[in-house]
N, C-alpha and C positions, 0 to 999 in steps of 0.2 A: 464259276458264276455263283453257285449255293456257298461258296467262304467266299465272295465279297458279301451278298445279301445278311449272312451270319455276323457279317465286322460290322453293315450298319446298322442292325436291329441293336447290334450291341452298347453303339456309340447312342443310337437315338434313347436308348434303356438310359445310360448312364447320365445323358444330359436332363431328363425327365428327373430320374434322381436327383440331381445338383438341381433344379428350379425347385423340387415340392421341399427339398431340403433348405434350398436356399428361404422362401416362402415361411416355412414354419420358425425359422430363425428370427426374422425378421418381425414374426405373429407375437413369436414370444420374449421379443426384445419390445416390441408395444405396448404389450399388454404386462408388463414387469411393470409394480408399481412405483412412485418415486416418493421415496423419505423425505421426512423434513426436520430437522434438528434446530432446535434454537437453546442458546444459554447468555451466560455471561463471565466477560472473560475482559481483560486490559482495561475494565472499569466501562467498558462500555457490552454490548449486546451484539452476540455472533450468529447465523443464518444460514442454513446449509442445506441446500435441495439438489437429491442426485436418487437417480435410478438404480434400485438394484431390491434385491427379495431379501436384504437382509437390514437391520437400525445399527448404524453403524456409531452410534453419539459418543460412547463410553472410548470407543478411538480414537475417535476426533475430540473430543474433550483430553484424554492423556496426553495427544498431540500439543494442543493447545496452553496447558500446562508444563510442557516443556520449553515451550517460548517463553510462559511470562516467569519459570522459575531460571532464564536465564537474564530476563530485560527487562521486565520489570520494578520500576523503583520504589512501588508500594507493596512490593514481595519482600522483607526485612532479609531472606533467606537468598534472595536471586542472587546473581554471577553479580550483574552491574550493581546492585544493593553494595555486598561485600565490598566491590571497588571503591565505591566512592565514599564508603566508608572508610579507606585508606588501606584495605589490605592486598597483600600481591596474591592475584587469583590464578587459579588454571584456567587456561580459557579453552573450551570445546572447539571441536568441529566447526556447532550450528555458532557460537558468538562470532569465531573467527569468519566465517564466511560472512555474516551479515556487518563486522568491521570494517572488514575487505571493501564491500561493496560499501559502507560509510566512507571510507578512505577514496574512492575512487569518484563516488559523485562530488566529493568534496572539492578532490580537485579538478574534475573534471567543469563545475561550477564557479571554479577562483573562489570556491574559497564561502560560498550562500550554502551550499547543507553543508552544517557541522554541527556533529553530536555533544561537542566540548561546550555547547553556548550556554546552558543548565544554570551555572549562576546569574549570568543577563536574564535570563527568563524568571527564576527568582524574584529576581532583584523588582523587576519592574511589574510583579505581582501575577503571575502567570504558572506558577508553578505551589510551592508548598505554603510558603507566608507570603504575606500581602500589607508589605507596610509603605511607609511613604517612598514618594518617587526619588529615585536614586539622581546626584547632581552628577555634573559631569566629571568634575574628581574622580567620583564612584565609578562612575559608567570606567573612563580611562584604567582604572584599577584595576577591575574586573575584567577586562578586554583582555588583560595578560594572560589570564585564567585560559583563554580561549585558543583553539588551534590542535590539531590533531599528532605535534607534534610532541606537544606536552602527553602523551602515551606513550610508555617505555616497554618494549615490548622486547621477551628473552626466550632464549630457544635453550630447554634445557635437558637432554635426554630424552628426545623427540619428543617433548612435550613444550607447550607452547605458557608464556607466561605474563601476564597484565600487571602493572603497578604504574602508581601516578608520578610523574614528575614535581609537578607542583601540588603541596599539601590540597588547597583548595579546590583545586579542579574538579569538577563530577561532566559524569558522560549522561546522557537523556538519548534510548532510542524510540522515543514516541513517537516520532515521525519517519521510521519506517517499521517497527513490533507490530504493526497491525498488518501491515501488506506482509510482512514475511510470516505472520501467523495464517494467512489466507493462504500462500503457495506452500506453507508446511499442508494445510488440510486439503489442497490439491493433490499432494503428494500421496495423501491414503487414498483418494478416489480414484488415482492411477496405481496404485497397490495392490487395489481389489480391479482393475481392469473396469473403471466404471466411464463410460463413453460421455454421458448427458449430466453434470453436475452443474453447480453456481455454489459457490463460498463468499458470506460477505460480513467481515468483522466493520463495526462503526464507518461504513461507507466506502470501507475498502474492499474491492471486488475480483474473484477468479469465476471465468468460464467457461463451460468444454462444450461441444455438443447442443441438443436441443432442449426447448424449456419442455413442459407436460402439453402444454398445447401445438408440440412439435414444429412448433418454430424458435427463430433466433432467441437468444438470449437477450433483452433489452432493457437496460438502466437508464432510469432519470438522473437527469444534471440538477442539484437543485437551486430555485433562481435564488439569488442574495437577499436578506433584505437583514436591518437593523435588530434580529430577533434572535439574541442570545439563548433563549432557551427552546432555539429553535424547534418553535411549535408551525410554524408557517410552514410550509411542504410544497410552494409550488413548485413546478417546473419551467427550469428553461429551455431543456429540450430532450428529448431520449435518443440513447444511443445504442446502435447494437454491437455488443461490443465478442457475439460469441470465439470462442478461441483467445480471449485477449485477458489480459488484467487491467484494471482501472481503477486510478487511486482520486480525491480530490482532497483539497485543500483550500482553505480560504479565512480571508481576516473577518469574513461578515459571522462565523462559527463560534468565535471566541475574542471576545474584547470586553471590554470596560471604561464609561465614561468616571472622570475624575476633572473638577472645575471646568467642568464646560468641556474639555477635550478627549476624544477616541482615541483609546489607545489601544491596536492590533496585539496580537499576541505571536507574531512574527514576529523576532527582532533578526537584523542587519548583522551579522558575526564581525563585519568592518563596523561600522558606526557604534555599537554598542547599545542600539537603541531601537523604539518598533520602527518597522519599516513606514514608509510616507508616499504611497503612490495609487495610480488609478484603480491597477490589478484588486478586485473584488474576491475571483475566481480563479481556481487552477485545476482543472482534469487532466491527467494523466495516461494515454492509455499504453500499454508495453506489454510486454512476452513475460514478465516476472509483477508482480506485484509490489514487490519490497522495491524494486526499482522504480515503477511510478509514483510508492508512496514519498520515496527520497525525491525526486525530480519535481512534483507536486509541490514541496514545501519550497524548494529550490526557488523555481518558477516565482514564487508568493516575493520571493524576499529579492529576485532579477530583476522584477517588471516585466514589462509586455517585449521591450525591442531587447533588451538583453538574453531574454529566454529566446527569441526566434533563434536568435544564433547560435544557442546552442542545440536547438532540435536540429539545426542545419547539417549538423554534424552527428546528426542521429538518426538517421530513415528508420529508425525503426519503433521511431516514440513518436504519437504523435498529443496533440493538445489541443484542448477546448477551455479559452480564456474568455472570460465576464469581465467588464471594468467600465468605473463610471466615465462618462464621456462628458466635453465639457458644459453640456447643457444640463448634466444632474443627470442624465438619461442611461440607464445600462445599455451597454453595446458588448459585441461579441466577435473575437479573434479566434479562425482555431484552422489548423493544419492542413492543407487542403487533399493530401490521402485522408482527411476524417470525412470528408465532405459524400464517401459512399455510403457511411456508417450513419448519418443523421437523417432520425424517424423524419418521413415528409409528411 
């Protein structure tokens, strides 16, 4: 009878232990302040808020500067720089994976993201020069330029190797360098084991865990309007998006009028030219970042009933689309798993 009594003072001791232990864990995981890092990087402004006793920035900065000295095409030095300059590169790990995954939404899209489009986007003033609008001779010309099959890619003593097919061709990963520079700085806050973080380079976003005010993570959508140097900030709606990545994209971000006419900074990889439809807006949300950033632009250049079909084949992406409707009026499409996710 005294060795049962002895077994459960012991077990009642040990549980007691596991709560005040449990308890103080918990104290001191609240009471752990949360950093905040900001710089500048892909030419625009990165934001980084995550819990932990230590400033992590000069990490997440290295990190970040491993992206753009591979993608970036204002990096004279980067991997892509080299390329399109015409010479045969080594390509890494980190290029080849984030080609892979080009290659893949490429075709998994027919062909709406492709990295090869960089002379069309030139061309029609979106990119380094800006001179008159290209006729359709041009546009036709340059369309050959385009396709991911013009990348000759060699295996050479387990080492992987980039050169162009065609002299002219150049690669542009601005539309997905920002989401994959966001899941690279997720990658250090799961390095150091950090539970509650948010990464968000020029509106591309990662989230883990909770915000300082111990609730979800929640991002605004922002609404469209005609304001290039987007100073306008409203809201169309906020999303919570904790645990997810979330990219957007949109033509209302980046265009330019010329005699009288808008011209998006999306172009068509089939037509050669900017795209011409209602879609305003494209959010993204997914498990990787570099992938909603890619699908995002995708979306922009499908339209509204092309894109559904291919979320259809994707449970695990879903979208929040803006577009004008035919009374002039913005309306709104978006995925109906996002429909637990949007602030009421």
């Amino acid at each position: 009878m005294m060795k049962g009594k002895k077994k459960t003072y012991a077990q009642v001791a040990f549980l007691l232990a596991l709560i005040v232990g449990t308890v103080l864990i918990v104290k001191q995981q609240r009471d752990m302040p949360y950093q905040k890092n900001e710089g500048f990087i892909f030419g625009t402004v990165y934001h980084v808020t995550y819990q932990y006793d230590k400033d992590l920035n000069n990490e997440i900065l290295a990190e970040l500067n491993k992206v753009d000295g591979e993608f970036s095409m204002f990096n004279k030095k980067s991997t892509v720089a080299a390329f399109n300059n015409g010479k045969k590169v080594e390509a890494s790990d980190m290029f080849m994976s984030v080609l892979t995954l080009s290659q893949e939404v490429n075709k998994d899209t027919n062909g709406a993201f492709d990295i090869t489009v960089a002379p069309l986007v030139n061309a029609w003033g979106f990119g380094f020069k800006h001179q008159k609008m290209p006729d359709q001779q041009q546009v036709d010309s340059l369309r050959k330029l385009v396709g991911m099959q013009n990348i000759n890619v060699e295996k050479l003593s387990g080492k992987t190797y980039l050169s162009k097919k065609l002299k002219n061709m150049m690669l542009d990963f601005s539309a997905v360098a920002k989401g994959f520079g966001s899941d690279a700085v997720a990658t250090v806050m799961r390095r150091h084991d950090i539970k509650n973080y948010m990464v968000e380079i020029g509106g591309e976003v990662v989230t883990s865990g909770l915000s300082e005010k111990r609730l979800p993570w929640k991002i605004g959508v922002t609404q469209p309007t005609d304001d290039s140097l987007n100073t306008n900030q409203q809201l169309q709606t906020v999303l919570d998006i904790t645990d997810k990545a979330m990219a957007t994209s949109g033509n209302y971000r980046n265009f330019y009028y010329k005699n009288g006419k808008k011209y998006a900074h999306e172009i068509d990889p089939k037509t050669g030219r900017p795209v011409q439809h209602s879609l305003l807006s494209s959010t993204v949300l997914a498990n990787k970042c570099a992938e909603a950033d890619a699908y995002a632009t995708a979306f922009m250049v499908l339209g509204i009933e092309k894109s559904e079909a291919v979320l259809k084949r994707h449970p695990e992406l879903m979208a929040y689309f803006i577009y004008a409707g035919k009374d002039g009026k913005n309306k709104v499409w978006y995925s109906p798993a996002l429909q637990k996710k949007i602030e009421k």
